[in-house]
C-alpha positions as CSV (number, residue, x, y, z in Angstrom):
1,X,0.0,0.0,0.0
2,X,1.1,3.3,-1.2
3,X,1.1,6.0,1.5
4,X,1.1,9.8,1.2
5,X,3.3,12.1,3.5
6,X,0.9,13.9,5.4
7,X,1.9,17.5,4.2
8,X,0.6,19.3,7.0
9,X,2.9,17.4,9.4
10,X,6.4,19.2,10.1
11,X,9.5,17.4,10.1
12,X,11.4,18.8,13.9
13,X,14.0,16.1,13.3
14,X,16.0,13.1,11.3
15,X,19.0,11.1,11.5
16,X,20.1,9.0,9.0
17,X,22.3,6.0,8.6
18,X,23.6,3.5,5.9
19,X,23.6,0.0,7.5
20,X,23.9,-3.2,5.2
21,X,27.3,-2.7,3.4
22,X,29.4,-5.1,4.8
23,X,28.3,-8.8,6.4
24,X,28.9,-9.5,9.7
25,X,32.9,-9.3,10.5
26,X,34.5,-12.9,11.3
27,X,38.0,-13.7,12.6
28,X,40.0,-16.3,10.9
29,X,42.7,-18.8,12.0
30,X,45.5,-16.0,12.6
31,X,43.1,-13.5,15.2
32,X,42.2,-11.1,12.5
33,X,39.5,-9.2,11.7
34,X,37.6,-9.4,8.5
35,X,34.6,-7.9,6.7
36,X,32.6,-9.2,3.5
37,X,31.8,-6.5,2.0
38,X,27.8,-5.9,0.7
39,X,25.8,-4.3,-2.2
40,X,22.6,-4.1,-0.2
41,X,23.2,-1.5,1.6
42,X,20.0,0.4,2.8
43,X,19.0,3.9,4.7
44,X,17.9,3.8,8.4
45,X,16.1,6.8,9.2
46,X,14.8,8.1,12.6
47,X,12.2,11.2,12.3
48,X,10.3,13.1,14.6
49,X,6.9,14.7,13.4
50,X,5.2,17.0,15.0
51,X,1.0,18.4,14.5
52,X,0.5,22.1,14.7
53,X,-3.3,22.7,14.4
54,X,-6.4,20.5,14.2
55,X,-5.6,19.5,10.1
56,X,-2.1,18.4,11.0
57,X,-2.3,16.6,14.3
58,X,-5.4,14.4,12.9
59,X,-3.0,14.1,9.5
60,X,-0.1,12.8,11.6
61,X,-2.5,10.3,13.6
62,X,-3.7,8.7,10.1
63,X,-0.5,8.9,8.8
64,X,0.7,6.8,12.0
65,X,-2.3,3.9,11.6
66,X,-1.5,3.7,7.8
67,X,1.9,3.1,7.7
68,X,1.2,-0.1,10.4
69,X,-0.4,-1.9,7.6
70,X,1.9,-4.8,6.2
71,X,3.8,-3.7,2.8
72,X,3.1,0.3,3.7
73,X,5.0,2.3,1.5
74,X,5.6,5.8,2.1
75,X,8.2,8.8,0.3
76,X,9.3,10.9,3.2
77,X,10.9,14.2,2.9
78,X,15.2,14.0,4.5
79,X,16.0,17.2,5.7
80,X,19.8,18.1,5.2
81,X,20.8,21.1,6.7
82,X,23.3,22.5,3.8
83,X,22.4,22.3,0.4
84,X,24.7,23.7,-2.8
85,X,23.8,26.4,-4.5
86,X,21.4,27.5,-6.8
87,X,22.6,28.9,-10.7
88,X,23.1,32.8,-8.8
89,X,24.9,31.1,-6.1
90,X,22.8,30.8,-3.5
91,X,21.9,27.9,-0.8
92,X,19.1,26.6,-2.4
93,X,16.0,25.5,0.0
94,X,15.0,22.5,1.9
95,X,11.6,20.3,2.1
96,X,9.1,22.5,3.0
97,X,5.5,22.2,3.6
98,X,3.0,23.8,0.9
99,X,1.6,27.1,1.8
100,X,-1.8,26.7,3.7
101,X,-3.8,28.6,0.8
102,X,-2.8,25.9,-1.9
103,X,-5.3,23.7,-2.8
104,X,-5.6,20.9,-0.2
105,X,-3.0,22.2,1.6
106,X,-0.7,19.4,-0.2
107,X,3.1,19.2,-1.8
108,X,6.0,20.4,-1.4
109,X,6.6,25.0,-1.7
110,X,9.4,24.8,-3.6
111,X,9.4,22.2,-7.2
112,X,13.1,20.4,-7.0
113,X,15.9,22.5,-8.9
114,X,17.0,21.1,-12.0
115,X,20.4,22.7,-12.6
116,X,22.0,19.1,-11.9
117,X,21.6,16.5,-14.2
118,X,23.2,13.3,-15.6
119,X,26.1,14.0,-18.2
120,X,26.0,10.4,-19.0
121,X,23.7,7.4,-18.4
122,X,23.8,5.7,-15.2
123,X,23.9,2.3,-14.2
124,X,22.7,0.0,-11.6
125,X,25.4,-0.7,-9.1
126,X,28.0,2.3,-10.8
127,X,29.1,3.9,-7.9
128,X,29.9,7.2,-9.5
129,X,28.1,9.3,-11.9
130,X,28.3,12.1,-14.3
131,X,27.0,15.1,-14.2
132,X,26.4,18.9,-15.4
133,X,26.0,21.4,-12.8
134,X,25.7,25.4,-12.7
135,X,29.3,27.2,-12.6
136,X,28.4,28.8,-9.4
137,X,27.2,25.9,-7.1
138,X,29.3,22.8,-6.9
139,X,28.3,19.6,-4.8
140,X,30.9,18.6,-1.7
141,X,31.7,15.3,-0.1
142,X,28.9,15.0,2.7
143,X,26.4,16.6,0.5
144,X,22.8,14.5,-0.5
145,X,21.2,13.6,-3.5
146,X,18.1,11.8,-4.9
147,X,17.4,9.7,-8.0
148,X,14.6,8.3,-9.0
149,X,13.2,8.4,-5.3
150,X,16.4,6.5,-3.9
151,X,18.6,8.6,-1.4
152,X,22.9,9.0,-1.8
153,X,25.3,10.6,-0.1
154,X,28.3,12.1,-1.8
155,X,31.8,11.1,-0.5
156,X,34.0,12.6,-3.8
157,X,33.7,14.6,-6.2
158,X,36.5,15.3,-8.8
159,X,36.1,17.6,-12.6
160,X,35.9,16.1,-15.1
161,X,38.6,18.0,-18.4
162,X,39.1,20.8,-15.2
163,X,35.7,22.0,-16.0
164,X,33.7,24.4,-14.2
165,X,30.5,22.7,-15.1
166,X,31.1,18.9,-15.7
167,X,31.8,17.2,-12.2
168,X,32.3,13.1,-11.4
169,X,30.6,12.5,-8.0
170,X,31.1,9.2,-6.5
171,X,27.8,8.4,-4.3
172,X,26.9,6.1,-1.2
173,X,25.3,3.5,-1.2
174,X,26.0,2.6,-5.3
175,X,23.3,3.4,-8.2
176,X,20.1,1.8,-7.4
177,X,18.6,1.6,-11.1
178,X,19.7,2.5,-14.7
179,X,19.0,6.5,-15.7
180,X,19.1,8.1,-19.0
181,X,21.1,11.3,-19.9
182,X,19.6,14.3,-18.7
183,X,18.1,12.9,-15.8
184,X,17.5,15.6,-12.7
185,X,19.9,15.1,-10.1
186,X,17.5,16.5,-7.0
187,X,20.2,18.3,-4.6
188,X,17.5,20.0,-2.3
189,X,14.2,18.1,-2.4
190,X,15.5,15.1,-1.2
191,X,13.3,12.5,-0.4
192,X,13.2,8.7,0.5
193,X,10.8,5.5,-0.2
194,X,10.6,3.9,3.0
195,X,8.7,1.2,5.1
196,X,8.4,1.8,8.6
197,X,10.0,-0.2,11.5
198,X,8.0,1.5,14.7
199,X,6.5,4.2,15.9
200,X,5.8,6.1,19.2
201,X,2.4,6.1,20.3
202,X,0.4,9.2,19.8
203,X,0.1,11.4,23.2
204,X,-2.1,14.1,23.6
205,X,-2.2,17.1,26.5
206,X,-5.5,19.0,26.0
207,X,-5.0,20.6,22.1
208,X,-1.6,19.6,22.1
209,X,-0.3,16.4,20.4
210,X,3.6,15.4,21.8
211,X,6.3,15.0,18.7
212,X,5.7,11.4,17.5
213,X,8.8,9.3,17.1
214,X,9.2,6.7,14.0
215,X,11.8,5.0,12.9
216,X,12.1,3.8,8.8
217,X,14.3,1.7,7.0
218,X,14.2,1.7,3.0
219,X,11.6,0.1,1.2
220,X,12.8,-1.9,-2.0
């Protein structure tokens, strides 16, 4: 089952981490340490929503129940707190809310920026790809990126023919799927399918709902 974000909910924190890329370490013979490595590595995330108002509090408790059903699927917002830039140079926005006077109150206020993009095709498992950026933003190891709903963190980035607009980013964990040239690189949207592990229960104080605790791991 396919479950919306509840867009009236705001996101007061998340913490991230990659788990799966290595099999559990072994010693041989001689006392030392080893460590198969993996491809499956996968994101473990731990967010904390919170309900201002009537609309977002009952949004939240919905949101809560759905995601106990067996196979829910949900694409959450991930919050970073840097971002690069935009193509004047500067920081580009985060995962907001929409504005309370759009219609239903639902989506995101900003549409993702489209200034990176793949300067070759991508392929599932590559663990570095390609791509064509503004000259006044650049991406840095520790950055995150999406594609194709699947989250990455960069850990190198090196030019490609000492150009100022043609960069070779290696990503954690590798490629998840294949991508044609030209496909948006999303450097400030940044958003996750996940399935969720737990969640707190839901605690109210008069017309106050308490932050509600869950924790995700990525859906496949």
């Amino acid at each position: 089952m396919q479950v919306l974000f509840p867009y009236p909910v705001c996101v007061q924190t998340n913490s991230m981490d990659l788990g799966g890329m290595r099999f559990s370490p072994f010693t041989n013979i001689n006392g030392e340490s080893f460590g198969k490595p993996s491809m499956n590595g996968y994101w473990e995330i731990d967010m904390t929503l919170i309900g201002l108002g009537q609309q977002a509090q009952l949004a939240l408790s919905a949101f809560r129940t759905q995601m106990k059903a067996a196979g829910a699927r949900c694409i959450i917002p991930v919050i970073s707190q840097w971002r690069p830039n935009d193509e004047n140079g500067r920081m580009l926005a985060q995962n907001y809310p929409a504005p309370e006077w759009t219609f239903d109150h639902v989506g995101w206020a900003n549409d993702p920026f489209d200034g990176f993009t793949l300067r070759a095709a991508a392929s599932h498992r590559d663990s570095y790809i390609d791509v064509d950026k503004p000259a006044l933003s650049q991406l840095w190891p520790g950055h995150y990126i999406t594609i194709g709903n699947r989250l990455h963190q960069v850990v190198n980035v090196s030019s490609i023919d000492e150009s100022e607009t043609a960069i070779r980013v290696s990503v954690m964990p590798n490629i998840r799927g294949a991508y044609p040239i030209g496909t948006v690189v999303v450097v400030d949207q940044l958003v996750l399918e996940v399935n969720c592990v737990e969640s707190d229960p839901i605690v109210n104080e008069g017309a106050r709902m308490n932050p509600v605790g869950f924790s995700f791991v990525e859906a496949f």
